[in-house]
BADREN-333690 format. One line per field, with one value per residue (C-alpha): x, y, z; residue number from 0; residue in three letters. Coordinates in nm, 2 decimals. Each point is the difference from the previous one (the first is absolute). Layout:
u = X; ...
v = Y; ...
w = Z; ...
seq = NUM; ...
type = ALA; ...
% end
This chain:
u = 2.04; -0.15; -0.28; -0.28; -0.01; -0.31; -0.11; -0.35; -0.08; -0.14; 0.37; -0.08; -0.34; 0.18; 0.05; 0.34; 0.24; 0.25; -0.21; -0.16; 0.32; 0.13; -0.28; 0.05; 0.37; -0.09; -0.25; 0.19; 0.28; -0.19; -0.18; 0.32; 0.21; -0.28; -0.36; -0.18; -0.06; -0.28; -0.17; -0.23; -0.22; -0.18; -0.35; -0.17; -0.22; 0.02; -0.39; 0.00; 0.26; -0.21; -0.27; 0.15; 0.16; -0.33; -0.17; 0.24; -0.01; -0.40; 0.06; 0.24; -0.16; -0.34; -0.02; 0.20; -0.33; -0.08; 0.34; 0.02; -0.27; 0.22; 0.31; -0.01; 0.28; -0.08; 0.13; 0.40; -0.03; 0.01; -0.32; -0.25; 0.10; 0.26; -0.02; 0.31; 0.26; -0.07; 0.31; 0.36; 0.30; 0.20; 0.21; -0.17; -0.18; -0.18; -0.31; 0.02; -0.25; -0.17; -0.33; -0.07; -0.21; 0.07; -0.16; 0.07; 0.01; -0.38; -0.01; -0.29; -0.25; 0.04; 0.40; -0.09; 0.09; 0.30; 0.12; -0.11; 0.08; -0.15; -0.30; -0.02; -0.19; -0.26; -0.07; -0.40; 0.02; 0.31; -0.11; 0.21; 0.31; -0.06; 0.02; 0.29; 0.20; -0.05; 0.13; 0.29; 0.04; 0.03; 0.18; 0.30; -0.03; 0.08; 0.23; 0.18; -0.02; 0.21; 0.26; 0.09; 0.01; 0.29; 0.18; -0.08; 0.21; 0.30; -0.01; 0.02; -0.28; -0.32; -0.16; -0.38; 0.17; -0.19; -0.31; -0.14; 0.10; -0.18; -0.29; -0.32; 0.28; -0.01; 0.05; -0.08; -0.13; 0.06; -0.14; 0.19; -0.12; 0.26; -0.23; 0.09; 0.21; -0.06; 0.19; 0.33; 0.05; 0.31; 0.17; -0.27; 0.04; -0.25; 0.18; 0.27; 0.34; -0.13; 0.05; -0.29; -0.13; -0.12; 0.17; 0.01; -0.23; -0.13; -0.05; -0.26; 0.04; 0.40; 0.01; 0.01; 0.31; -0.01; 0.06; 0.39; 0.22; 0.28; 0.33; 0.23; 0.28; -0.29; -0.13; -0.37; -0.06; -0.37; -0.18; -0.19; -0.24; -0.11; -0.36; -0.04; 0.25; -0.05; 0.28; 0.05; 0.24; 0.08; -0.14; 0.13; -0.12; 0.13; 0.36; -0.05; -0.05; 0.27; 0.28; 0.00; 0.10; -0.31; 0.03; -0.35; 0.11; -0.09; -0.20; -0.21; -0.24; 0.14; -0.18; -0.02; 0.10; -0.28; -0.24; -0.03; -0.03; -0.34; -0.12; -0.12; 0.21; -0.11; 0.17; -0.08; 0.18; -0.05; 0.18; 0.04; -0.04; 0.01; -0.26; 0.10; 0.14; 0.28; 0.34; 0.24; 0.28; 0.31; 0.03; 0.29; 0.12; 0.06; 0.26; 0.34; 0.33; 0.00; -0.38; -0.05; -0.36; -0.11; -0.37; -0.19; -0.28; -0.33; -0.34; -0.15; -0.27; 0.20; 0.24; -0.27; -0.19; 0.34; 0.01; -0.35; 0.02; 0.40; -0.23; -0.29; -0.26; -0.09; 0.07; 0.22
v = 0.91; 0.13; 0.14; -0.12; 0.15; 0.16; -0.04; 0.12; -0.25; 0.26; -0.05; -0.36; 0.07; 0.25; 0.01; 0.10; -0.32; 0.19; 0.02; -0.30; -0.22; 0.25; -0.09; -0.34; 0.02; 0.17; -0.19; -0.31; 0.10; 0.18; -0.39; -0.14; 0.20; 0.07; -0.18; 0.30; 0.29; 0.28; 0.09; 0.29; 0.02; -0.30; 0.00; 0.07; 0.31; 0.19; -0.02; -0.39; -0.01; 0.24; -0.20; -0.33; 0.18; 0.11; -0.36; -0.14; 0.21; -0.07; -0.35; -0.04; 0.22; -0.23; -0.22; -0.32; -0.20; 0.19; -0.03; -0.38; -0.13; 0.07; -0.25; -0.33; -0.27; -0.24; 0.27; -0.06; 0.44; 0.07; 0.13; 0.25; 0.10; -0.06; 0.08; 0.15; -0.19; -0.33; 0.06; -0.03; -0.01; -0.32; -0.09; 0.25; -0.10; 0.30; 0.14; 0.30; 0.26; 0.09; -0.13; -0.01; -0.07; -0.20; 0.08; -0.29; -0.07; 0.11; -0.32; -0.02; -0.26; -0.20; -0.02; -0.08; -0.35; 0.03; 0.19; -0.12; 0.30; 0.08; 0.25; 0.35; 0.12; 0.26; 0.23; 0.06; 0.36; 0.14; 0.00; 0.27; -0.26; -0.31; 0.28; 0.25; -0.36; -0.16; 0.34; 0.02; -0.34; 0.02; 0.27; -0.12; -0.30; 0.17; 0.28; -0.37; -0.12; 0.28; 0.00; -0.41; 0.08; 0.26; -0.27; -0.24; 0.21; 0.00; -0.35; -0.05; -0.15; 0.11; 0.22; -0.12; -0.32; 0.08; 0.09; -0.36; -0.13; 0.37; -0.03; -0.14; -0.06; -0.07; 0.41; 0.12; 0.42; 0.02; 0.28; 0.01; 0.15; 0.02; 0.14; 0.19; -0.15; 0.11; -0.27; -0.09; -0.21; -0.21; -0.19; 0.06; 0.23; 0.08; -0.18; -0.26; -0.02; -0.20; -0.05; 0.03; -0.32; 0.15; 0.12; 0.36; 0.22; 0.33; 0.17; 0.30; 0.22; -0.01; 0.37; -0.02; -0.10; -0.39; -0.24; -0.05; -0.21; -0.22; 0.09; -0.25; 0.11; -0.07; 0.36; 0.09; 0.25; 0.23; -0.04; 0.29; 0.11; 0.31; 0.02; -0.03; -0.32; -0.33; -0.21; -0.35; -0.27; -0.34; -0.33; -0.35; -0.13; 0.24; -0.04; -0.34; -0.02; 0.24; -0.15; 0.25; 0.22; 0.25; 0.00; -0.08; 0.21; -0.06; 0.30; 0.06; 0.33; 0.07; 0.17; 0.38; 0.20; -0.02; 0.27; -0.16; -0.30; 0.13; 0.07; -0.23; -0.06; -0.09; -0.20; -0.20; -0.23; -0.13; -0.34; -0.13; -0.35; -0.24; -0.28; -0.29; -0.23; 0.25; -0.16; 0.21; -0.19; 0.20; 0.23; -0.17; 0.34; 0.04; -0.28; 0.02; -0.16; 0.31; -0.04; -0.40; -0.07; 0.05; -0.12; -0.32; -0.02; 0.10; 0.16; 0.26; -0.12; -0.28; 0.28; 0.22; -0.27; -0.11; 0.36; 0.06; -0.33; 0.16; 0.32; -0.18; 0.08; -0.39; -0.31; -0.27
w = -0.01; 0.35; -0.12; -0.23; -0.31; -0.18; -0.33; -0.25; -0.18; -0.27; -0.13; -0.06; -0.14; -0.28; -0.35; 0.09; -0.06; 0.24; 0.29; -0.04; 0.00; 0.33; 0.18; -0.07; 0.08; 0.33; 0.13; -0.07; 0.18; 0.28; 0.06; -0.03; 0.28; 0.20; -0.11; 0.06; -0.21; 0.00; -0.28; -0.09; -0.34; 0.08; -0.15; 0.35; 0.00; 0.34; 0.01; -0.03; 0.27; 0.26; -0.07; 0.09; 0.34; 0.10; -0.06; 0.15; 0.31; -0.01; 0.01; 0.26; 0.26; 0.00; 0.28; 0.02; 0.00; -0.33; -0.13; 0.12; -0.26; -0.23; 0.13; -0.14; 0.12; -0.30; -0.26; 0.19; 0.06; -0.42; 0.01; 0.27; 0.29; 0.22; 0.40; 0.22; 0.09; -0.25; -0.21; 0.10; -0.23; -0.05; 0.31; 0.25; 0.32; -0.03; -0.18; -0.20; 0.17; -0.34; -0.15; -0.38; -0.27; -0.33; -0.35; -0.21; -0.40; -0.19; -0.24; -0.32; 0.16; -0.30; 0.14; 0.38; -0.03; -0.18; 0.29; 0.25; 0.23; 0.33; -0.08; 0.06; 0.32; -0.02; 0.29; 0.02; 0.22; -0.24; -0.37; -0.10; 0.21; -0.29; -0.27; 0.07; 0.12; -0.38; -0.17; 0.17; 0.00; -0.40; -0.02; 0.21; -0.19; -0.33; 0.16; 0.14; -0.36; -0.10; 0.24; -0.06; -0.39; 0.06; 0.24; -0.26; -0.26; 0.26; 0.05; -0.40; -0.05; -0.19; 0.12; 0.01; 0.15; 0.39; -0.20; -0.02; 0.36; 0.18; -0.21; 0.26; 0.27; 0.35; 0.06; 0.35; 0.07; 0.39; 0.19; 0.33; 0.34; 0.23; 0.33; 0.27; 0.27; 0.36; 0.17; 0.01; -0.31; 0.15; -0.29; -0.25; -0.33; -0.21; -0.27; 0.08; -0.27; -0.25; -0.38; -0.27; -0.10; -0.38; -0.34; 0.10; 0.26; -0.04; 0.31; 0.05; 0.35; -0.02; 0.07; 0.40; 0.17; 0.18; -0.32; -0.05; -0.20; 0.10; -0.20; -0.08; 0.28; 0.23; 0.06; -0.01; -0.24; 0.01; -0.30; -0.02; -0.35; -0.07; -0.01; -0.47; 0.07; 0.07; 0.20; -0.27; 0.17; -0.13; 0.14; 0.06; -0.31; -0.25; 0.19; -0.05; -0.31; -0.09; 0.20; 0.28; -0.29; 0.10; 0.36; 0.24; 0.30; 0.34; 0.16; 0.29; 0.14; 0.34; 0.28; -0.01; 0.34; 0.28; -0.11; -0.39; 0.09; 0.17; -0.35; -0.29; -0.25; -0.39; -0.30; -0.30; -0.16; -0.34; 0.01; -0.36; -0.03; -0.37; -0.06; 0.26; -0.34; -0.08; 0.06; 0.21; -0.12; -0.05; -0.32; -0.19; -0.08; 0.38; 0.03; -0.08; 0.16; 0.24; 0.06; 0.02; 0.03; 0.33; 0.09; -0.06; -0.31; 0.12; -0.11; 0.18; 0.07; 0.25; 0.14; 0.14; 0.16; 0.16; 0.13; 0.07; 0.25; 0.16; 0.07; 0.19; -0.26; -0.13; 0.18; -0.18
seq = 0; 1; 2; 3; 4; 5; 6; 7; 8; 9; 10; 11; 12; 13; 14; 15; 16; 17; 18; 19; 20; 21; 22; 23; 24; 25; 26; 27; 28; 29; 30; 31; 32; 33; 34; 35; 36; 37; 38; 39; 40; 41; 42; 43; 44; 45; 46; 47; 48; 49; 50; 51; 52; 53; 54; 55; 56; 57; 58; 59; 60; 61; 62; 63; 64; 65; 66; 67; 68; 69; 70; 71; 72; 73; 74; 75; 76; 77; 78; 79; 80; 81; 82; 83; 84; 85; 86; 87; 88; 89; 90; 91; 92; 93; 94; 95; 96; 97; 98; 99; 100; 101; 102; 103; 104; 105; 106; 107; 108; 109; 110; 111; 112; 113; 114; 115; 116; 117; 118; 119; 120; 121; 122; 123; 124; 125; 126; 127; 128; 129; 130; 131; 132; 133; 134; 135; 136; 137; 138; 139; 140; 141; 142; 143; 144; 145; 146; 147; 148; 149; 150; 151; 152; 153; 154; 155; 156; 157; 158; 159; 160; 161; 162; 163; 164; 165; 166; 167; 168; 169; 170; 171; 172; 173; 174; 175; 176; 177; 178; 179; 180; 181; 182; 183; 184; 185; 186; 187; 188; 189; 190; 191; 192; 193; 194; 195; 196; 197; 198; 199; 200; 201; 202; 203; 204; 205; 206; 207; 208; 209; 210; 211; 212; 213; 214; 215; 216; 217; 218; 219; 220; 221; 222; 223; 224; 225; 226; 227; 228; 229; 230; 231; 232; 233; 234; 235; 236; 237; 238; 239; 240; 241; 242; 243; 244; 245; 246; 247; 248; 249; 250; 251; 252; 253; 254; 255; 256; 257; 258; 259; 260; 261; 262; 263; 264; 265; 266; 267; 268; 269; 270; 271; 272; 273; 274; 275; 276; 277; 278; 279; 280; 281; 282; 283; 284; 285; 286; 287; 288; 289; 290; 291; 292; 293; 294; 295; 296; 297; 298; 299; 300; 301; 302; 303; 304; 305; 306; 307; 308; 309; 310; 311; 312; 313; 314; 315
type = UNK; UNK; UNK; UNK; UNK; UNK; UNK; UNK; UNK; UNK; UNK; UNK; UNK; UNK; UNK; UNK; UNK; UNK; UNK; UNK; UNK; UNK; UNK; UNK; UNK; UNK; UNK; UNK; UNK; UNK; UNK; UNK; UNK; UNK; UNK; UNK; UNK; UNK; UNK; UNK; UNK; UNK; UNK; UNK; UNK; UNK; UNK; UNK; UNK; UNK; UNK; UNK; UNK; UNK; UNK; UNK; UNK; UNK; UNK; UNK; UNK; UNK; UNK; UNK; UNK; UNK; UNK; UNK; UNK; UNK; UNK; UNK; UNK; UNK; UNK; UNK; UNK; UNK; UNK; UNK; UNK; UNK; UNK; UNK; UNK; UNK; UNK; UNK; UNK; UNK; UNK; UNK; UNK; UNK; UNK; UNK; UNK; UNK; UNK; UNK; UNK; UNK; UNK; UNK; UNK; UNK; UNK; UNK; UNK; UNK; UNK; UNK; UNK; UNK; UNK; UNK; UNK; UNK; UNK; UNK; UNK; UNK; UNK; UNK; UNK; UNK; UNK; UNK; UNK; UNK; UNK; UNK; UNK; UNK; UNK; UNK; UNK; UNK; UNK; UNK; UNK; UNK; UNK; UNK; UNK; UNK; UNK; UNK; UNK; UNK; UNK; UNK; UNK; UNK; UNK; UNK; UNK; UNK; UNK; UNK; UNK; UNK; UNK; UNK; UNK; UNK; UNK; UNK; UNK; UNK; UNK; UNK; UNK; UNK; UNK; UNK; UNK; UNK; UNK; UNK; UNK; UNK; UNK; UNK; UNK; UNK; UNK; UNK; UNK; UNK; UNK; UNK; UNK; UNK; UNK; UNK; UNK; UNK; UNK; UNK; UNK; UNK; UNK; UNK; UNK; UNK; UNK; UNK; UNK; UNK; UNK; UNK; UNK; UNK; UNK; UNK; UNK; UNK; UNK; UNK; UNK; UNK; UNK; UNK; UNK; UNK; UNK; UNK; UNK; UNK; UNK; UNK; UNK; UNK; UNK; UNK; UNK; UNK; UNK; UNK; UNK; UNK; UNK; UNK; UNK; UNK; UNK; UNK; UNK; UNK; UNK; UNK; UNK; UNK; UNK; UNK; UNK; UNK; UNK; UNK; UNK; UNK; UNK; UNK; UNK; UNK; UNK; UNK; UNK; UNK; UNK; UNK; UNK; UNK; UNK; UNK; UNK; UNK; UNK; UNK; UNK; UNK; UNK; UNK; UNK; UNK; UNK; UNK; UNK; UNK; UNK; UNK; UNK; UNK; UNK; UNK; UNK; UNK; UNK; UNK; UNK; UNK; UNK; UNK; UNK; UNK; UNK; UNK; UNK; UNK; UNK; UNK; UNK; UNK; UNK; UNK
% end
């Protein structure tokens, strides 16, 4: 497989056994060759997504004194802004020469404590900014929903089984600036090979060339969406708990030519996370004497701080 394959998840959605259990069978494989699939029919309405671009775009073209009220250290990155240059992938020397934003999980207040989770940040000169972000926010988390209920059937295991470990977890919306570079940029990218930390991502803005996708003969292949689809990948923690069966591959947005790299570029990444308790220990229907079990017992909630500390964002 050199090229990544495109689904609609409409088939999935059907009443039609057939091309629900195709687009289970498809998807499955597509994540395990490959780990990255696009998918159109997702329930995103073209006016929610131009909405989201143009606050987005607001946002990040207010001044940095503006736009650094809104960064807070003590929340490890998961939550407001994030300035240029903070985050570099795991084993790079480098900063990535993007800045970002993270919408986090919208808990009932009578759940806060429960939680526990970093909260939300609101930006006073952007109402329409809070708004948009928590719409799309829950409806990538229930387009997500979808998509690990059909890997859950090719894994044979209930269906509904991710419903309980996605629902009010640690999920991340990322806007993603990636601003115009006038200098030489040496060594830096705009995003370093790295793998997904999450279940799954869903990633809006795929449709311009720069984000590609390591093939297993080493190749980088680009990953490129047309503008209905979404790109949806595979993260460390779903590999994990899989075996490696569902593959988390490494990818990276390179540098366009000269004159691109002059222009901003814009994506969003929806990185599904489960509540911090869920245990990512390997599916037993994912071992076998060809397949031994392959990673240690842990819950999610340990393995992302162990990566959020390898990536620079919280101090052991």
């Amino acid at each position: 497989m050199n090229k990544i394959p495109s689904l609609d998840l409409r088939d999935f959605l059907s009443e039609d056994a057939n091309r629900k259990e195709e687009f289970v069978q498809s998807i499955g494989k597509a994540f395990q060759e490959i780990g990255f699939c696009a998918v159109k029919g997702h329930l995103l309405s073209d006016n929610l997504v131009e909405r989201l671009y143009k606050q987005i775009k607001l946002f990040f073209d207010l001044p940095y004194e503006v736009k650094a009220k809104y960064e807070f250290p003590q929340y490890s990155g998961q939550r407001g802004y994030v300035s240029f240059g903070k985050e570099s992938a795991k084993g790079s020397k480098h900063g990535d020469l993007k800045e970002y934003w993270h919408f986090g999980q919208y808990i009932e207040e009578a759940e806060k404590e429960k939680y526990n989770y970093f909260p939300n940040v609101y930006v006073e000169e952007l109402s329409e900014f809070n708004e948009v972000g928590r719409e799309v926010y829950s409806t990538l988390e229930k387009t997500a929903k979808h998509i690990l209920r059909a890997l859950a059937l090719y894994l044979n295991i209930e269906e509904d089984y991710f419903d309980k470990y996605i629902k009010n977890g640690n999920s991340i919306l990322r806007p993603i600036h990636y601003p115009p570079i006038l200098e030489d940029p040496k060594e830096a990218v705009r995003a370093s090979a790295h793998g997904d930390i999450n279940l799954i991502t869903l990633l809006m803005g795929a449709h311009g060339k720069g984000l590609q996708v390591q093939h297993s003969n080493g190749d980088w292949i680009d990953a490129v969406a047309s503008e209905d689809e979404l790109m949806i990948n595979i993260g460390d923690m779903l590999s994990r708990h899989t075996n490696n069966l569902l593959k988390s591959t490494v990818h990276r947005v390179v540098n366009p030519d000269r004159e691109l790299l002059k222009k901003s570029r814009y994506s969003i990444p929806f990185f599904m996370h489960p509540v911090s308790e869920m245990k990512l220990n390997v599916l037993e229907s994912c071992i076998s004497d060809e397949s031994p079990k392959s990673f240690d017992d842990i819950t999610a909630g340990d393995f992302l701080n162990e990566r959020l500390v390898e990536l620079g964002l919280l101090k052991k």
